[in-house]
C-alpha positions in Angstrom: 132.6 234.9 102.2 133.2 231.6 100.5 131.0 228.8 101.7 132.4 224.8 100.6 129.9 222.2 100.7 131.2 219.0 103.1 129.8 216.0 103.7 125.7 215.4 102.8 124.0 214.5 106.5 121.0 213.0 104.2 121.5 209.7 106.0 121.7 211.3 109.8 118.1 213.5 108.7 116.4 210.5 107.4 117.5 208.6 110.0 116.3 211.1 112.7 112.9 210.7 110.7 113.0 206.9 110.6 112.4 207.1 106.8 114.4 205.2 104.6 116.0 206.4 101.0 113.5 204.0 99.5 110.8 206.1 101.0 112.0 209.4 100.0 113.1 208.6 96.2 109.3 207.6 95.9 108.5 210.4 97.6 109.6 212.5 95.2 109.5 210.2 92.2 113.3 210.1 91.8 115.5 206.8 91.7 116.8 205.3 94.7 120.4 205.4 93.3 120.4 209.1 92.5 119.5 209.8 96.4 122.5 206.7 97.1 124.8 209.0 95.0 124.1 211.7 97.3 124.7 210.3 100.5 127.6 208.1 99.1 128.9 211.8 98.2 128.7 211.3 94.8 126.7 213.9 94.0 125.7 217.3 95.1 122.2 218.0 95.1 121.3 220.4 92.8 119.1 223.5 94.8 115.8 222.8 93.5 116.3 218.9 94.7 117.5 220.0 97.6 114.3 222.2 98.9 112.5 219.8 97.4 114.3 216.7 100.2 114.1 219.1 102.6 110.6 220.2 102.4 109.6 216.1 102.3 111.5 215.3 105.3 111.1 218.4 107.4 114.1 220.0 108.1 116.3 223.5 106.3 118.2 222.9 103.5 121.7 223.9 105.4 120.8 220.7 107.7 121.6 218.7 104.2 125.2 219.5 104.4 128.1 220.1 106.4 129.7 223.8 105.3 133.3 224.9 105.6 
């Protein structure tokens, strides 16, 4: 079965969680911009940063993504 990763839902979770991107990059010690690139879809998040987002925010990594 071949799974293609869609659109990040980053924004809709950490919206749902009232947190902001600032929050989360110093959260997890990462730049603002890099999480940007990821909801701007300019990025995929690599797994390990990935568990990691979704571990801070409280949510599975599949709610990260949209999957075709």
């Amino acid at each position: 079965m071949k799974v293609t990763i869609g659109r990040c839902l980053l924004a809709e979770r950490l919206a749902e969680r009232g947190m902001s991107r600032e929050k989360l990059a110093a959260d997890l010690r990462m730049r603002p911009e890099r999480i940007g690139d990821y909801i701007d879809n300019k990025r995929i998040m690599p797994l390990k940063t990935a568990v990691a987002i979704a571990r801070t925010i409280g949510c599975n990594t599949e709610e990260l993504y949209e999957f075709e």
